[in-house]
C-alpha positions as CSV (number, residue, x, y, z in Angstrom):
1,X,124.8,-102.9,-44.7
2,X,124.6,-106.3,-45.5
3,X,122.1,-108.1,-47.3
4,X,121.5,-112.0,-47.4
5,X,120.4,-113.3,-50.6
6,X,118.5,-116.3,-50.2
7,X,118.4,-119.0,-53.3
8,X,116.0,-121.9,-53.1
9,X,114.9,-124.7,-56.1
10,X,114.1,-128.4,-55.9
11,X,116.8,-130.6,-56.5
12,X,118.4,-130.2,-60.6
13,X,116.6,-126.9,-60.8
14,X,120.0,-125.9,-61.5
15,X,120.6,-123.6,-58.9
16,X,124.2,-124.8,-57.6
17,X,125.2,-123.9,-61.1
18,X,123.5,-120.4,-61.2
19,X,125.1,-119.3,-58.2
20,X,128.5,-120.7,-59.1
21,X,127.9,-118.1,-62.2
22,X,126.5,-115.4,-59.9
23,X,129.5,-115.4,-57.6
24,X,131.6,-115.8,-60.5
25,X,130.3,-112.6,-62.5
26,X,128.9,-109.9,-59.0
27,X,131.6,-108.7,-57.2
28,X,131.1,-108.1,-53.1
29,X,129.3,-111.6,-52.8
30,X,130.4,-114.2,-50.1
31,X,129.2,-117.3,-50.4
32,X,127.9,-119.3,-47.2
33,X,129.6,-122.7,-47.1
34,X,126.9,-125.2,-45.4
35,X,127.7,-127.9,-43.0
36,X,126.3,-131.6,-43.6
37,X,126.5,-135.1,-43.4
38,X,126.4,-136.5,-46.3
39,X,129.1,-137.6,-48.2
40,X,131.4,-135.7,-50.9
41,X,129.6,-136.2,-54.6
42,X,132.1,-136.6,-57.2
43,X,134.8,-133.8,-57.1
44,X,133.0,-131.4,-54.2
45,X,135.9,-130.8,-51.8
46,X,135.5,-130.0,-48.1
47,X,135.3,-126.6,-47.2
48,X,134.6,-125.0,-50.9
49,X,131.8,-127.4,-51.5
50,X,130.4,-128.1,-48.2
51,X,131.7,-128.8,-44.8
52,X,131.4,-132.1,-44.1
53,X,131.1,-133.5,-40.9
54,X,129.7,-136.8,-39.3
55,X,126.1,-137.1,-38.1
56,X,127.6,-136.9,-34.3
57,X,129.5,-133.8,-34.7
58,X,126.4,-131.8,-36.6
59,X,124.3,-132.8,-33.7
60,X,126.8,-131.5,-31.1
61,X,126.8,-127.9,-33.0
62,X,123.2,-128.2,-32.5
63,X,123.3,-128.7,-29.0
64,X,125.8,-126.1,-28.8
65,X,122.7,-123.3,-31.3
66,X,125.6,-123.3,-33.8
67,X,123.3,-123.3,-36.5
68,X,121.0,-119.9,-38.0
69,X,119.5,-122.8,-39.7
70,X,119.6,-126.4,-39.9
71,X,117.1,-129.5,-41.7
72,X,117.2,-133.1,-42.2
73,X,116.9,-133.3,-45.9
74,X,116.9,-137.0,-47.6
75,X,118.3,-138.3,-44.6
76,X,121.4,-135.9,-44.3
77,X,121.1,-132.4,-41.7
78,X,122.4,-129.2,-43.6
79,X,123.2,-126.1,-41.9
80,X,124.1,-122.8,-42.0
81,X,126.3,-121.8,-39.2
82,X,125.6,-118.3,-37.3
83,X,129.4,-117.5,-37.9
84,X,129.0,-116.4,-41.4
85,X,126.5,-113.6,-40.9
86,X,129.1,-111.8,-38.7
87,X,132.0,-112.7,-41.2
88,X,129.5,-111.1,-44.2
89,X,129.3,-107.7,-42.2
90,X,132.9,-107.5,-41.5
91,X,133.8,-107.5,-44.5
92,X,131.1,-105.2,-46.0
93,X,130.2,-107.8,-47.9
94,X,126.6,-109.9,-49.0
95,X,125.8,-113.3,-48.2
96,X,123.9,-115.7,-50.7
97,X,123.4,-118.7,-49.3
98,X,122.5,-121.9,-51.3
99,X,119.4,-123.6,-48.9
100,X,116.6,-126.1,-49.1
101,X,112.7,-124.6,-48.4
102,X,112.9,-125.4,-45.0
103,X,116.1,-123.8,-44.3
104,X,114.7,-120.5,-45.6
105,X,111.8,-120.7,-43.9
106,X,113.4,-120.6,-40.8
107,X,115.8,-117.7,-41.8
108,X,113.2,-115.7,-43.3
109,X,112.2,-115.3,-39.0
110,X,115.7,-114.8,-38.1
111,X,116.4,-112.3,-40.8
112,X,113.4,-110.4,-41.8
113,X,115.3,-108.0,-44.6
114,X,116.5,-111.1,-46.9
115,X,115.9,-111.3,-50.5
116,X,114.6,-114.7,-50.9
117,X,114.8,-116.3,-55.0
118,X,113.3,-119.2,-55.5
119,X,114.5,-121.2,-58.9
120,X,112.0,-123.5,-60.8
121,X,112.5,-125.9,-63.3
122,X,110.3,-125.4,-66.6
123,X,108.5,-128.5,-65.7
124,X,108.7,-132.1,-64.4
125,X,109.8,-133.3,-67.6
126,X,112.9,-131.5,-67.3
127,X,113.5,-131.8,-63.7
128,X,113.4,-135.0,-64.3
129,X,115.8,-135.5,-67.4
130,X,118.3,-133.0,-65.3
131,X,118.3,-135.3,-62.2
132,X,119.1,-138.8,-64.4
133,X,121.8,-136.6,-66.7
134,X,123.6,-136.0,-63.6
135,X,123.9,-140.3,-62.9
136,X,124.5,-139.7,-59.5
137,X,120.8,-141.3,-58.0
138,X,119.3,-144.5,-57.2
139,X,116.0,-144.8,-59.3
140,X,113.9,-144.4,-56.1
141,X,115.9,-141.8,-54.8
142,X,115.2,-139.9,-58.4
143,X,111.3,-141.1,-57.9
144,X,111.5,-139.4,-54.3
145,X,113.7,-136.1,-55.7
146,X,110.9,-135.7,-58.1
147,X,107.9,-136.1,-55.3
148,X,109.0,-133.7,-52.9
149,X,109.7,-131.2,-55.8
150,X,106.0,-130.6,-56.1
151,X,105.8,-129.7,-52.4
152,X,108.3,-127.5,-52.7
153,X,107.0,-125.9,-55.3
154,X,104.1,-125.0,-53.5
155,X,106.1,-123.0,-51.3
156,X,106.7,-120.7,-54.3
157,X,104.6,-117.7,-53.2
158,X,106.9,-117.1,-49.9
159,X,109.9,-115.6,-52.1
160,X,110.4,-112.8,-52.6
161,X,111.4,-113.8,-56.8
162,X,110.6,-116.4,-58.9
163,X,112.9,-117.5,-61.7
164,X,112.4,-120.2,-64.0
165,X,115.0,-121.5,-65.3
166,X,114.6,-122.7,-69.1
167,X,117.9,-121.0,-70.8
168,X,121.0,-120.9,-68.5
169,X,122.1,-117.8,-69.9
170,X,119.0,-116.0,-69.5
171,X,118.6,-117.3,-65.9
172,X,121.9,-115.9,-65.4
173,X,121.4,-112.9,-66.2
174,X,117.9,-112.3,-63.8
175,X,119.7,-113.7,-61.5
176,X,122.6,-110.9,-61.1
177,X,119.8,-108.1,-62.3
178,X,118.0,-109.1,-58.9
179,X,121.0,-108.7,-57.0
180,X,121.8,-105.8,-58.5
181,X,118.4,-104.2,-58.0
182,X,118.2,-104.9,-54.7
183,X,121.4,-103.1,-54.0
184,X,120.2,-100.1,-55.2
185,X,117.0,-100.1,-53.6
186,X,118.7,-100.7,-50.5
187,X,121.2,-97.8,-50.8
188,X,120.0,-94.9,-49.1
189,X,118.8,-92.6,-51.7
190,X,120.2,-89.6,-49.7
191,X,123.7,-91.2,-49.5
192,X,123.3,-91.4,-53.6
193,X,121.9,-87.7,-53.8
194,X,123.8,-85.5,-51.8
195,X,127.0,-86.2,-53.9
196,X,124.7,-84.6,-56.8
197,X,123.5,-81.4,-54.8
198,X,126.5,-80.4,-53.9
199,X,127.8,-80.4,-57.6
200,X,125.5,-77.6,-57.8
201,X,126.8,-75.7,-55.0
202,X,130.1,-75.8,-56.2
């Protein structure tokens, strides 16, 4: 059985680099490549990164209900398309996928078993030194980053997890323990027991 991992964080709550590490370090993970329209950021590649694609052809997938999910975010539509749940359970695999609030909160009603993680920064001090490290922003478009961050946060008690992410390493490592624990609560205990019992009736 598959199960769909959900991550969610306000943008520089380090979450692209968490999951990098997660899919890096938990074997049996596919990772769900999302469409948008915004442009490549310094060495993102189509089809690892993202898939990008121009503002008319995203609309034409969602005329066509390509999409599980799909938001306008900072201008841009993201979207996850409803090929890669099928691809997950084919291969016997399970799907994280890397969304924004909005995106989750419309696959938490299309998929009611998902784990949903939502990753926080420590505070907005350090939200806000993370997003001008990176030098990729517009002041405004830091100022605006930063505003809709506290929204989101308020969102917080919908997941399923919270992590707060103060010491990469650390992070890291809750990070694979939830997966992890959610597999084995999701294993069917008899299919984990009956191996057992019938060591005793050998």
């Amino acid at each position: 059985m598959t199960t769909v991992f959900i991550i969610s964080a306000p943008s520089g709550s380090g979450k692209s680099t968490l999951v990098a590490r997660l899919m890096a370090s938990v074997p049996g993970l596919m990772f769900s490549i999302s469409y948008t329209t915004r442009k490549p950021r310094g060495a993102e590649a189509d089809g690892h990164d993202y898939h990008f694609v121009s503002r008319e052809e995203f609309e034409e997938m969602m005329r066509h209900d390509e999409f599980l999910e799909c938001a306008e975010v900072f201008g841009n539509y993201y979207g996850t398309h409803c090929g890669i749940l099928e691809e997950a359970r084919a291969m016997s695999k399970d799907l994280v996928l890397d969304i924004d609030v909005q995106g989750a909160s419309q696959l938490r009603c299309k998929i009611p078993g998902a784990v949903t993680i939502f990753i926080l920064p420590p505070s907005r001090q350090v939200l806000e030194q993370r997003l001008r490290a990176r030098g990729e922003d517009r002041e405004e478009v830091i100022e605006r980053r930063l505003h809709d961050a506290a929204n989101e946060i308020r969102n917080y008690q919908a997941y399923d997890y919270v992590l707060i992410n103060r010491d990469l390493e650390e992070s890291d490592g809750i990070l694979a323990g939830i997966v992890h624990a959610e597999r084995v609560r999701r294993t069917r205990i008899e299919d984990r027991i009956q191996p057992i019992l019938e060591t005793f009736h050998a």
